[in-house]
BADO-144882 format. One record per residue: residue in three letters; z, x, y of N, C-alpha, C in turn; chain. Coordinates in pm, whole numbers, plus 50000, padded with zeros to 5 digits. Atoms other than C-alpha are relative to their C-alpha. Layout:
N
<pt><rest>ALA</rest><n_w>Z</n_w><n_u>X</n_u><n_v>Y</n_v><ca_w>Z</ca_w><ca_u>X</ca_u><ca_v>Y</ca_v><c_w>Z</c_w><c_u>X</c_u><c_v>Y</c_v><kette>A</kette></pt>
...
END
This chain:
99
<pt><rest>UNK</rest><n_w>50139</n_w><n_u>50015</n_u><n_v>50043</n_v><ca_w>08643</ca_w><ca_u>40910</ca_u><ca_v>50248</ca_v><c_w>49974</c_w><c_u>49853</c_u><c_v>49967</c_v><kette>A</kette></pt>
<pt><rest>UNK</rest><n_w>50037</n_w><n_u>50149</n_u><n_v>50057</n_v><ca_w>08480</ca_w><ca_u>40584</ca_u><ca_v>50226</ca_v><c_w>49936</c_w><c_u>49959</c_u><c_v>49910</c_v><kette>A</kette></pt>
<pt><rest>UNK</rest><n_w>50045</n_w><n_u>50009</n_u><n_v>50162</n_v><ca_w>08398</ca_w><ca_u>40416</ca_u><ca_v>49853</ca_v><c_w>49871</c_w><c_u>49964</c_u><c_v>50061</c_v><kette>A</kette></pt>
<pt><rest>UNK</rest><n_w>50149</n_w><n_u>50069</n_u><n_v>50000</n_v><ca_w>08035</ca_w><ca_u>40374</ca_u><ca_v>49806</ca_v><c_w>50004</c_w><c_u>49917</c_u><c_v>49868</c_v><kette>A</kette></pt>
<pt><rest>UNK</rest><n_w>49993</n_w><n_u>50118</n_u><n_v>50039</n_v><ca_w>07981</ca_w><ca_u>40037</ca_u><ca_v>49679</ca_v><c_w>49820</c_w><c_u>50012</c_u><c_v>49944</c_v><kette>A</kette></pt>
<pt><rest>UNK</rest><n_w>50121</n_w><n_u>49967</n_u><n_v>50076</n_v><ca_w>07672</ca_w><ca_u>39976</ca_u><ca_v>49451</ca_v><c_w>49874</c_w><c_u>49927</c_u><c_v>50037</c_v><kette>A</kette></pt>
<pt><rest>UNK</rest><n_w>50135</n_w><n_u>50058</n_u><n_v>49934</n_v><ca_w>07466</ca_w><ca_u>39722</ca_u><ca_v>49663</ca_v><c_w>49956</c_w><c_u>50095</c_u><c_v>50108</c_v><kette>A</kette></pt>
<pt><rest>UNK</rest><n_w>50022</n_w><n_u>49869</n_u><n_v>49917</n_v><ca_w>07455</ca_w><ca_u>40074</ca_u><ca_v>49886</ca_v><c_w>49845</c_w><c_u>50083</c_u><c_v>49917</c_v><kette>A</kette></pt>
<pt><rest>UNK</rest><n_w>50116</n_w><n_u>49929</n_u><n_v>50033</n_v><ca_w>07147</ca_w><ca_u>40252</ca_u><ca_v>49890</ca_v><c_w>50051</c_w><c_u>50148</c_u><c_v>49957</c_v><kette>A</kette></pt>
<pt><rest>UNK</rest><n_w>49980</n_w><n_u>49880</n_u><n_v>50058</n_v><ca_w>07346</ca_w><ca_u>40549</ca_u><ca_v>49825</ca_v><c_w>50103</c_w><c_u>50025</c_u><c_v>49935</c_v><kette>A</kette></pt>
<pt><rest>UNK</rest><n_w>49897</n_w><n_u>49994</n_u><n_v>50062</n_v><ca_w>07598</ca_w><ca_u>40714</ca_u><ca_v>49596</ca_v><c_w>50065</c_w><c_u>50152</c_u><c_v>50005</c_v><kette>A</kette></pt>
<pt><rest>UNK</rest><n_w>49946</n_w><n_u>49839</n_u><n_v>50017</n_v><ca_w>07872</ca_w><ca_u>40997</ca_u><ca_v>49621</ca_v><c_w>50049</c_w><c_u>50039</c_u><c_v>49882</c_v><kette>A</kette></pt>
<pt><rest>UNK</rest><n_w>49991</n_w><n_u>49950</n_u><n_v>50166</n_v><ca_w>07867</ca_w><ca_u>41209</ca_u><ca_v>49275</ca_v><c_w>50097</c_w><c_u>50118</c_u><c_v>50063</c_v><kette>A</kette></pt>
<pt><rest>UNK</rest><n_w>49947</n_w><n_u>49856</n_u><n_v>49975</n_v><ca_w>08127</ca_w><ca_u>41412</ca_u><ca_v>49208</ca_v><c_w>49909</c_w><c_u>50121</c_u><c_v>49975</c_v><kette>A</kette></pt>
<pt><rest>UNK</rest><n_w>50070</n_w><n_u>49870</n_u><n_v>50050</n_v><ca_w>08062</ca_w><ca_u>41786</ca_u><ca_v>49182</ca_v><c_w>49954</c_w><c_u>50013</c_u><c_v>49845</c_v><kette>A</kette></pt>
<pt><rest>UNK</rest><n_w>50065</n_w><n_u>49966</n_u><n_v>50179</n_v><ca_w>08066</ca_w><ca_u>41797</ca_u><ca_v>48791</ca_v><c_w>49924</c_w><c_u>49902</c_u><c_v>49971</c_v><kette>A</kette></pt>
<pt><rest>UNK</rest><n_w>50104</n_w><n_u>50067</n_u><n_v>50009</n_v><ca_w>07853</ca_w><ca_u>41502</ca_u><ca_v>48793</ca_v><c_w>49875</c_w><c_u>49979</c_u><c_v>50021</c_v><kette>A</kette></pt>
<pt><rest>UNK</rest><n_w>50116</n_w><n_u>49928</n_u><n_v>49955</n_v><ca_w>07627</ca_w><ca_u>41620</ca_u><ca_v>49014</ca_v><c_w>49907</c_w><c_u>50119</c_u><c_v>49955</c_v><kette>A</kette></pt>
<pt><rest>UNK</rest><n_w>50037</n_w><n_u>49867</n_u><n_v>50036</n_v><ca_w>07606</ca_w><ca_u>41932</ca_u><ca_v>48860</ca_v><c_w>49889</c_w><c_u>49968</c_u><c_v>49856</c_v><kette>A</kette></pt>
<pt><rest>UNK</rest><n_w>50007</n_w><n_u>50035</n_u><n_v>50147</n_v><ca_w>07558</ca_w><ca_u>41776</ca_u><ca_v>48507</ca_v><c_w>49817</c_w><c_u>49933</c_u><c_v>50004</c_v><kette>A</kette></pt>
<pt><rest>UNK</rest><n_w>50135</n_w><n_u>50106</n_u><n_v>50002</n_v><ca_w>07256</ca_w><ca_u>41513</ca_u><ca_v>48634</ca_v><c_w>49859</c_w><c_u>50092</c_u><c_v>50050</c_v><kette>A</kette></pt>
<pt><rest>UNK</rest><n_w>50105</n_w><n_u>49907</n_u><n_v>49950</n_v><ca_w>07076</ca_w><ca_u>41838</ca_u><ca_v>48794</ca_v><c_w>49945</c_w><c_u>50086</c_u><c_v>49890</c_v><kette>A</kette></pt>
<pt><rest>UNK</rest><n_w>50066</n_w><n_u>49929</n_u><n_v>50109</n_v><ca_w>07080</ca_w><ca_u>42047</ca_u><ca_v>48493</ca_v><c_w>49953</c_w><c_u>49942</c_u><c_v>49918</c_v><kette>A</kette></pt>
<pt><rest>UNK</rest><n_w>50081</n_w><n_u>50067</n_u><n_v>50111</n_v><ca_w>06963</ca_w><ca_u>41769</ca_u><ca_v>48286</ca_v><c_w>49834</c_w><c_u>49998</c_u><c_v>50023</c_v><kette>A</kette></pt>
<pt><rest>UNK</rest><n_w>50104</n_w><n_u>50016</n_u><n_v>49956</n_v><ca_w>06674</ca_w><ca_u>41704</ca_u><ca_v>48529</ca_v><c_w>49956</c_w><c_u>50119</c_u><c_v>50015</c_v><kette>A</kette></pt>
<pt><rest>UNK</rest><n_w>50075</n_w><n_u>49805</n_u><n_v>50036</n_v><ca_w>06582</ca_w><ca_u>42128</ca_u><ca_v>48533</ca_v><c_w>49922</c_w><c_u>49968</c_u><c_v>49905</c_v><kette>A</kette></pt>
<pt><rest>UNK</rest><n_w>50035</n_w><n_u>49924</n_u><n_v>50109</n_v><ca_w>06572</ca_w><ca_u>42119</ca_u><ca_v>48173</ca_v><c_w>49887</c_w><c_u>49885</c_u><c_v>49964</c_v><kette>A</kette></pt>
<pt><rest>UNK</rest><n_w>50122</n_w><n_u>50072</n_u><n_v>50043</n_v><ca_w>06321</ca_w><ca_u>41795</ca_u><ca_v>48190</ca_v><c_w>49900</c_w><c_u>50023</c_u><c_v>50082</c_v><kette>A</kette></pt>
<pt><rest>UNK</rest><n_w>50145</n_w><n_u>49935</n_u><n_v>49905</n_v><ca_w>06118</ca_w><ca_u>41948</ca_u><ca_v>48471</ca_v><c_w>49933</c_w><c_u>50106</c_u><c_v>49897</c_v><kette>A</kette></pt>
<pt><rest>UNK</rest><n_w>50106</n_w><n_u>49905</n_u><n_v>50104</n_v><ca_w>06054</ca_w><ca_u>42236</ca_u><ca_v>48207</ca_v><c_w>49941</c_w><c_u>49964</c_u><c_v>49909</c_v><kette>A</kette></pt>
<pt><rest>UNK</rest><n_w>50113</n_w><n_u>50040</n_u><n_v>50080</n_v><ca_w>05947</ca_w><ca_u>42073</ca_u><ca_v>47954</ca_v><c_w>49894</c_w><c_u>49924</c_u><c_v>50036</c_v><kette>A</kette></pt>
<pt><rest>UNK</rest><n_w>50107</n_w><n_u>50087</n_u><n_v>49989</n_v><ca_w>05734</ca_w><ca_u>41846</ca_u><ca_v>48136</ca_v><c_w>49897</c_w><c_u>50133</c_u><c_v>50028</c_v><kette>A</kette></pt>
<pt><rest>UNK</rest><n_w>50092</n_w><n_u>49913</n_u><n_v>49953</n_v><ca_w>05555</ca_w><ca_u>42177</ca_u><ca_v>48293</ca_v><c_w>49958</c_w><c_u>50100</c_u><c_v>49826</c_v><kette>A</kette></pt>
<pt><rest>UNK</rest><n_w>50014</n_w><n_u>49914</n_u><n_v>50109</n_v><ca_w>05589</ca_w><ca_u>42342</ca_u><ca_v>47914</ca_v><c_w>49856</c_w><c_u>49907</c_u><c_v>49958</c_v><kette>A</kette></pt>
<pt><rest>UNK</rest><n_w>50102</n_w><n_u>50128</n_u><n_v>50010</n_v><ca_w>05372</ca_w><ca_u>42001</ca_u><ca_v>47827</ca_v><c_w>49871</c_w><c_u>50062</c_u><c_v>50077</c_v><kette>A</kette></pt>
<pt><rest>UNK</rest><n_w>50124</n_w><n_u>49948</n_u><n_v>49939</n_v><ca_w>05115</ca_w><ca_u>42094</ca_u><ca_v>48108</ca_v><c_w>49973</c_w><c_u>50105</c_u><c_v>49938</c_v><kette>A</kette></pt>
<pt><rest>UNK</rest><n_w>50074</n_w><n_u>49865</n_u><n_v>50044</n_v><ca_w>05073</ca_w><ca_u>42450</ca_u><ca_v>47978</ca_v><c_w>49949</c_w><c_u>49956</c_u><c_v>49867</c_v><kette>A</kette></pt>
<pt><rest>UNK</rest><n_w>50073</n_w><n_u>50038</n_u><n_v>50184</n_v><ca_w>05031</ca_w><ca_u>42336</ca_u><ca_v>47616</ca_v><c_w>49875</c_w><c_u>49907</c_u><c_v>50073</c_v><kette>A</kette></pt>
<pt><rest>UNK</rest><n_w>50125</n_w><n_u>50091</n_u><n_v>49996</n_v><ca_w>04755</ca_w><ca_u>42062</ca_u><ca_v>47748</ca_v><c_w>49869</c_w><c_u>50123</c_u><c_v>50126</c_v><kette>A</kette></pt>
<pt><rest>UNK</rest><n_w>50069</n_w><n_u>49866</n_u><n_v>49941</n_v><ca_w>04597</ca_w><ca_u>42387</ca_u><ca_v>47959</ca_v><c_w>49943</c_w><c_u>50108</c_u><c_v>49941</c_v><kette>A</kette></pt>
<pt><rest>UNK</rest><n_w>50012</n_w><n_u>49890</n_u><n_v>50105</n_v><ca_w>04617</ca_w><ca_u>42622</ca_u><ca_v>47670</ca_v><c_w>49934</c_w><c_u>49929</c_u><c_v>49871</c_v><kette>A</kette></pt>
<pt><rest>UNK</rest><n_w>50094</n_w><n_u>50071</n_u><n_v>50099</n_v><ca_w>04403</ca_w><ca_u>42366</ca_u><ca_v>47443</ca_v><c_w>50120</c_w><c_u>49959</c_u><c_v>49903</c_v><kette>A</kette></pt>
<pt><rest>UNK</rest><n_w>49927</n_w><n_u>50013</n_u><n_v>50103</n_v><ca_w>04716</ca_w><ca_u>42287</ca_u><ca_v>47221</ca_v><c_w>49972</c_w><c_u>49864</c_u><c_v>49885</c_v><kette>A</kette></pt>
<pt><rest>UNK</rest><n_w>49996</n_w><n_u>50139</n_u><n_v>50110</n_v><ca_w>04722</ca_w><ca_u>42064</ca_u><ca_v>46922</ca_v><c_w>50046</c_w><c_u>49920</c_u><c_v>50008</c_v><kette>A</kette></pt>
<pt><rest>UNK</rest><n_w>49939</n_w><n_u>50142</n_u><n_v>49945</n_v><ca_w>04758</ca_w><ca_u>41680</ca_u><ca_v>47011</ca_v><c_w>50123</c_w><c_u>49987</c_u><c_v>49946</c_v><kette>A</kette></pt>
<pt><rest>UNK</rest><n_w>49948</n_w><n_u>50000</n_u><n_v>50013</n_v><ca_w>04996</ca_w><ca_u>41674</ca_u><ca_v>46761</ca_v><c_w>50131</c_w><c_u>50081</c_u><c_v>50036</c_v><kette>A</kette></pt>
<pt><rest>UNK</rest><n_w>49866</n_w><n_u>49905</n_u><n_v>49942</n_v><ca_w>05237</ca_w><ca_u>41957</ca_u><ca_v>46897</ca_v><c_w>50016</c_w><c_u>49932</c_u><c_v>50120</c_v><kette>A</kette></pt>
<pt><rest>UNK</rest><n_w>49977</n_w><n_u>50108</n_u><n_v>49924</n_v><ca_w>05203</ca_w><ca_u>41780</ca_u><ca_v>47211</ca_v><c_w>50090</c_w><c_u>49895</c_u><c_v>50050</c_v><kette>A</kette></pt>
<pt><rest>UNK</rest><n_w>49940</n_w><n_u>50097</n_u><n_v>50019</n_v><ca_w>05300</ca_w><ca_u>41470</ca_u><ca_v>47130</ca_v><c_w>50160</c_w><c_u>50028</c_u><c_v>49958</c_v><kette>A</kette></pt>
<pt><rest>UNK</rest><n_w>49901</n_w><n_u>49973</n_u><n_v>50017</n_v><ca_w>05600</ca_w><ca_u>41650</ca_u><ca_v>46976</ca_v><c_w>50109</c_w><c_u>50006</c_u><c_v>50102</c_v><kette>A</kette></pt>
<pt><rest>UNK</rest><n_w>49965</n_w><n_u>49953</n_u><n_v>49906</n_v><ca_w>05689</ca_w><ca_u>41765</ca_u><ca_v>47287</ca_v><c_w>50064</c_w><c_u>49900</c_u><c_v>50097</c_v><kette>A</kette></pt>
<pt><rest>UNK</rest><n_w>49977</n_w><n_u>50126</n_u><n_v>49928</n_v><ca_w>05638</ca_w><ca_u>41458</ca_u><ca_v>47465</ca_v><c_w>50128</c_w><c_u>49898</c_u><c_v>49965</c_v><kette>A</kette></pt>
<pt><rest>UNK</rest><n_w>49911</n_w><n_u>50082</n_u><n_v>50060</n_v><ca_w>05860</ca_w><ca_u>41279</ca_u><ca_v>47259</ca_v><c_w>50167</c_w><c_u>50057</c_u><c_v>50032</c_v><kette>A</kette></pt>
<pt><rest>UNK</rest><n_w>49895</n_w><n_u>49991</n_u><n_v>49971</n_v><ca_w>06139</ca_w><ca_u>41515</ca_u><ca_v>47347</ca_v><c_w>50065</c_w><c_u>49956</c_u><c_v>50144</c_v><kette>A</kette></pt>
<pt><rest>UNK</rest><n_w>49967</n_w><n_u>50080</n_u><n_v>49878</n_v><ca_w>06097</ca_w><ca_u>41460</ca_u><ca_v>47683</ca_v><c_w>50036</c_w><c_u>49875</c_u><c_v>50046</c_v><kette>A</kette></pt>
<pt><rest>UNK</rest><n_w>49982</n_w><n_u>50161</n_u><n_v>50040</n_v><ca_w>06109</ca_w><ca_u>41051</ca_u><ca_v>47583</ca_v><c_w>50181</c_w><c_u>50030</c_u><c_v>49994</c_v><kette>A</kette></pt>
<pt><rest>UNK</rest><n_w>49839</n_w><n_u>49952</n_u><n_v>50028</n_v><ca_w>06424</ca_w><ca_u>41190</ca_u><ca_v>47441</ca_v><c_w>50129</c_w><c_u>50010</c_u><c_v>50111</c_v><kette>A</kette></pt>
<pt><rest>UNK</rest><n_w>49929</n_w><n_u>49912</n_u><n_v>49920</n_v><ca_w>06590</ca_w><ca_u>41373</ca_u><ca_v>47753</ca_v><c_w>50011</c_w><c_u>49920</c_u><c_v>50082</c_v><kette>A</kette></pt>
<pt><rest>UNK</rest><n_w>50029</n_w><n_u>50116</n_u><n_v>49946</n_v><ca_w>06504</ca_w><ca_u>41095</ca_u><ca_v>47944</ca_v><c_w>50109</c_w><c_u>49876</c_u><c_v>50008</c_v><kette>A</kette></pt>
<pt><rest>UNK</rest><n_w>49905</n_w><n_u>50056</n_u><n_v>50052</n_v><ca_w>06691</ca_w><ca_u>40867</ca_u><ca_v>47751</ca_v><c_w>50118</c_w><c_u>50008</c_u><c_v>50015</c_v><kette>A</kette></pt>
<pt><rest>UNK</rest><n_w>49804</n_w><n_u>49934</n_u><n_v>49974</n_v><ca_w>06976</ca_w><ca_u>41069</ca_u><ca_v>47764</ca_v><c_w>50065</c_w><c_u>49970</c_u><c_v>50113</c_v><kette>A</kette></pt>
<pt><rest>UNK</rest><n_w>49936</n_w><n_u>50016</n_u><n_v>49872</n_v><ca_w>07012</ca_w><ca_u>41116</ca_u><ca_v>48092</ca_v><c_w>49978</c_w><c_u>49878</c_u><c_v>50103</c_v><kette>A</kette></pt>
<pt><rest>UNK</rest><n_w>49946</n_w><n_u>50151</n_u><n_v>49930</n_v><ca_w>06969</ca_w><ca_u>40718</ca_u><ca_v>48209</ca_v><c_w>50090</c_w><c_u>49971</c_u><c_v>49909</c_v><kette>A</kette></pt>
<pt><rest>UNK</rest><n_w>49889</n_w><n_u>50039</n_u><n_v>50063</n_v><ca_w>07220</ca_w><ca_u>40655</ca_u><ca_v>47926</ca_v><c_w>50135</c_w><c_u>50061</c_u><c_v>50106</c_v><kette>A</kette></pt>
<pt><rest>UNK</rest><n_w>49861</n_w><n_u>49952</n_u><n_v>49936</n_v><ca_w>07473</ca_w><ca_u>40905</ca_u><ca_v>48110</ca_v><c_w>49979</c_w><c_u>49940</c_u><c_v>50123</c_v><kette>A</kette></pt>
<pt><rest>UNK</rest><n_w>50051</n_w><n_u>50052</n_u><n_v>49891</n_v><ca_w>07351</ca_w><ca_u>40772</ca_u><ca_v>48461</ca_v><c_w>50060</c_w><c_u>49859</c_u><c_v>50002</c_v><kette>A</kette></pt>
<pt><rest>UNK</rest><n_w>49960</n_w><n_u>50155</n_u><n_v>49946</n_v><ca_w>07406</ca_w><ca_u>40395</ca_u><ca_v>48382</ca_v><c_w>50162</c_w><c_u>50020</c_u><c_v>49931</c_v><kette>A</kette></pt>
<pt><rest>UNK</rest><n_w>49881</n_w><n_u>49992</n_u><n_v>50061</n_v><ca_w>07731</ca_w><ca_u>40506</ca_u><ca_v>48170</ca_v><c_w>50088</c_w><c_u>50035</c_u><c_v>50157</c_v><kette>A</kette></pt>
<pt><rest>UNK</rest><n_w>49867</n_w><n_u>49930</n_u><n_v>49905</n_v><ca_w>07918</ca_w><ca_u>40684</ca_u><ca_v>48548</ca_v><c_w>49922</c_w><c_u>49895</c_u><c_v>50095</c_v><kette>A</kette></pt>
<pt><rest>UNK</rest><n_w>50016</n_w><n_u>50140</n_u><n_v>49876</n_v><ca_w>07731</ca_w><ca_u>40375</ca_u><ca_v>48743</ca_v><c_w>50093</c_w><c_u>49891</c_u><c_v>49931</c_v><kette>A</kette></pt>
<pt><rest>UNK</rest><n_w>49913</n_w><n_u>50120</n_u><n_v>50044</n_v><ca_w>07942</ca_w><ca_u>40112</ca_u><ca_v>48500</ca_v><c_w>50141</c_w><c_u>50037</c_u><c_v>50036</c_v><kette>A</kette></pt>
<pt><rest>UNK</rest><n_w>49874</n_w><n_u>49975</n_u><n_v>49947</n_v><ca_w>08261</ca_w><ca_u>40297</ca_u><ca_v>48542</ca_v><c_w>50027</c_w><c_u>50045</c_u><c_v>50089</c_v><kette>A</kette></pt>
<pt><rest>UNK</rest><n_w>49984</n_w><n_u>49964</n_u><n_v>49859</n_v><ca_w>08243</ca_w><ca_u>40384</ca_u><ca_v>48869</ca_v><c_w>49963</c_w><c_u>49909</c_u><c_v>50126</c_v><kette>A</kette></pt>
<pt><rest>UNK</rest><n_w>50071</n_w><n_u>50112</n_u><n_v>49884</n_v><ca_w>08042</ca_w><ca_u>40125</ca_u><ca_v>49126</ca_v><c_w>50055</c_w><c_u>49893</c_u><c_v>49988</c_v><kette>A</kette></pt>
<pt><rest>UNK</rest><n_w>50005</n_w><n_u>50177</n_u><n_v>50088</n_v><ca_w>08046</ca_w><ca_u>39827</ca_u><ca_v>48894</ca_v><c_w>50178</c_w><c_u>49961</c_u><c_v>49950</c_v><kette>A</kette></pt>
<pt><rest>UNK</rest><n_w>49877</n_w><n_u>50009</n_u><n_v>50018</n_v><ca_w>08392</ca_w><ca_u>39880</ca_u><ca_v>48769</ca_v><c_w>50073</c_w><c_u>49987</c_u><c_v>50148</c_v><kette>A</kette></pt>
<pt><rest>UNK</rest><n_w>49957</n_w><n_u>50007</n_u><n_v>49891</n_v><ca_w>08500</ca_w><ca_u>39940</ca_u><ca_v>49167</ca_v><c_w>50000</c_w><c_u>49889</c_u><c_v>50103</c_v><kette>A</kette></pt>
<pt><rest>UNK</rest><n_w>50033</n_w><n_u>50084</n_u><n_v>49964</n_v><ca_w>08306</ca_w><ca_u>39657</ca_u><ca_v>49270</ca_v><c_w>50063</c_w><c_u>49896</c_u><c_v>49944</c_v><kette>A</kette></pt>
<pt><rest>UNK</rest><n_w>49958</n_w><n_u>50146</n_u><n_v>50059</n_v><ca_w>08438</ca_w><ca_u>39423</ca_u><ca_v>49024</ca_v><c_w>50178</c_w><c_u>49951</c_u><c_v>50063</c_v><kette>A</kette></pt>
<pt><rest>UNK</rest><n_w>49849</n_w><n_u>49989</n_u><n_v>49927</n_v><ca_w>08813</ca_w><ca_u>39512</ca_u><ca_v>49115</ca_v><c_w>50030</c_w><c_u>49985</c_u><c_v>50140</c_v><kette>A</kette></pt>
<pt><rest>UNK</rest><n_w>50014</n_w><n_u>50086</n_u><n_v>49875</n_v><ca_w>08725</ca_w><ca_u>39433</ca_u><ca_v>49467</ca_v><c_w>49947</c_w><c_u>49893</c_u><c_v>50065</c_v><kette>A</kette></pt>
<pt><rest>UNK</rest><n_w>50061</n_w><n_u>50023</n_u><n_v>49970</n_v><ca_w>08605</ca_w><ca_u>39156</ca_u><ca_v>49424</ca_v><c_w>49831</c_w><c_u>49932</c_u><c_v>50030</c_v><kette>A</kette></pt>
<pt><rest>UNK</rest><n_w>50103</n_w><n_u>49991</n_u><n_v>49954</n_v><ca_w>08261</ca_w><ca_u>39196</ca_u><ca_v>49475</ca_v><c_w>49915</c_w><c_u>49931</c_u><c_v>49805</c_v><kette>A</kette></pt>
<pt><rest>UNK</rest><n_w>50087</n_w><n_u>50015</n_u><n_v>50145</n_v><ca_w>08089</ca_w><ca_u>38971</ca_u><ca_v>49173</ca_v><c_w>49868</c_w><c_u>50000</c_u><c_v>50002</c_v><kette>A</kette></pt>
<pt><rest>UNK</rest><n_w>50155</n_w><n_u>50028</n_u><n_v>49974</n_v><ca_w>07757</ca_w><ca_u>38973</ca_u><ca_v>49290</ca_v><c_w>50003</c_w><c_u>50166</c_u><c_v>49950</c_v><kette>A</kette></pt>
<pt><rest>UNK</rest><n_w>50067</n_w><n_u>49917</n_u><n_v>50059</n_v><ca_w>07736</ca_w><ca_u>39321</ca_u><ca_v>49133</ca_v><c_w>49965</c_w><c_u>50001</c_u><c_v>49835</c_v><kette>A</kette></pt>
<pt><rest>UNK</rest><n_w>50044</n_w><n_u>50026</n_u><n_v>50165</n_v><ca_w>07743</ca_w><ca_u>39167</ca_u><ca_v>48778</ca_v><c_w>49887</c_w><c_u>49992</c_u><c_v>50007</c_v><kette>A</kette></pt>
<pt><rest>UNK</rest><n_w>50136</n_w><n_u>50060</n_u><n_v>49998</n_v><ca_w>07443</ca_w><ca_u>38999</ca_u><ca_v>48871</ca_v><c_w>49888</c_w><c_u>50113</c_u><c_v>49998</c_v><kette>A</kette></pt>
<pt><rest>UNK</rest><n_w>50063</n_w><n_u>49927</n_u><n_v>49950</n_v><ca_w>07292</ca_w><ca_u>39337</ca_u><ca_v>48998</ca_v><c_w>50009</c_w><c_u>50086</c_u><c_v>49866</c_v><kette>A</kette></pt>
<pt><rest>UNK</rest><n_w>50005</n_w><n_u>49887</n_u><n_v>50138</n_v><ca_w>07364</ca_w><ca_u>39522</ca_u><ca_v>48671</ca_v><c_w>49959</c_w><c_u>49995</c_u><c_v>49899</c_v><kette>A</kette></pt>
<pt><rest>UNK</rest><n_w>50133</n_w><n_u>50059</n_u><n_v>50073</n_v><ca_w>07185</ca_w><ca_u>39249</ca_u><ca_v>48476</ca_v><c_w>49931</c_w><c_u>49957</c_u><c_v>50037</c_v><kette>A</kette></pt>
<pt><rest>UNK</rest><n_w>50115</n_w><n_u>49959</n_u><n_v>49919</n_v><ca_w>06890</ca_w><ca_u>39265</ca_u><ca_v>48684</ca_v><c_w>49967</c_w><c_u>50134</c_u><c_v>49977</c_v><kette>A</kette></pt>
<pt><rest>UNK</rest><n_w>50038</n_w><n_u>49884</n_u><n_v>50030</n_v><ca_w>06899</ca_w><ca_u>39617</ca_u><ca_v>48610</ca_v><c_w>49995</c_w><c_u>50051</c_u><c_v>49855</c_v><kette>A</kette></pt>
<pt><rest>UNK</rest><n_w>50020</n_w><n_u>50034</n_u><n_v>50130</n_v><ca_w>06936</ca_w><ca_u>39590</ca_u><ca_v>48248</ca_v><c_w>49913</c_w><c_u>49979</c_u><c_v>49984</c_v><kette>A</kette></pt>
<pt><rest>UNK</rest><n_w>50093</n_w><n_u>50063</n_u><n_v>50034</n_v><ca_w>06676</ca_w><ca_u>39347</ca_u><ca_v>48229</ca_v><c_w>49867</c_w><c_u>50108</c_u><c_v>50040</c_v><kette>A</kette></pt>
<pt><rest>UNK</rest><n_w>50135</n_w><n_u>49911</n_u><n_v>49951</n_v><ca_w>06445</ca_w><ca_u>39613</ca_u><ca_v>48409</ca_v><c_w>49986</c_w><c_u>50100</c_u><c_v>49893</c_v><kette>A</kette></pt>
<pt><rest>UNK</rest><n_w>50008</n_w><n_u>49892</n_u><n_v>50031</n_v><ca_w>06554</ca_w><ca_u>39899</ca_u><ca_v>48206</ca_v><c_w>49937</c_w><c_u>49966</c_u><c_v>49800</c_v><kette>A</kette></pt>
<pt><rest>UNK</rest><n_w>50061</n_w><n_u>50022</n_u><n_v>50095</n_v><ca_w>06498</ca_w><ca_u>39725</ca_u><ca_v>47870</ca_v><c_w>49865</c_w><c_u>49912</c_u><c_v>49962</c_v><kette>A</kette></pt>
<pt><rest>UNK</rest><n_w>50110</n_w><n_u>50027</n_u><n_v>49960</n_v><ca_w>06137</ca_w><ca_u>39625</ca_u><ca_v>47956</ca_v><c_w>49951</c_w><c_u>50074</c_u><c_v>49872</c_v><kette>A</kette></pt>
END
């Protein structure tokens, strides 16, 4: 199997990783659609907002775990071969993410 490298447009996840980044993204598709029904069903801004905020939350989470198995996996692979122009690419992506 050939390593995917992180200036690659694509990446191979393991199975439990894969598995892990899908059920995170389920459980933020539902609440975003729980969100629509509450703003459908007239709900109180403030419950809402509650809501919203978890989703802020879940969010969070799952680019924390995301850039956590891109550092030890791409960036760590890349560096050991090598390849320093992905430092550069990971603070470039930093810089985006803490905007």
């Amino acid at each position: 199997m050939e390593e995917m490298k992180c200036i690659h447009a694509k990446k191979e996840r393991s199975e439990e990783e894969f598995k892990d980044l899908i059920h995170r993204l389920n459980r933020i598709e539902g609440q975003v659609r729980g969100i629509k029904r509450m703003v459908e069903d007239e709900a109180y801004c403030p419950d809402i907002l509650i809501q919203v905020s978890a989703v802020n939350s879940a969010l969070n989470s799952f680019s924390k775990v995301l850039l956590g198995n891109h550092i030890r996996t791409c960036v760590a692979d890349d560096i050991r071969n090598g390849q320093e122009e992905t430092i550069d690419e990971l603070v470039t992506l930093l810089q985006k993410l803490m905007k």
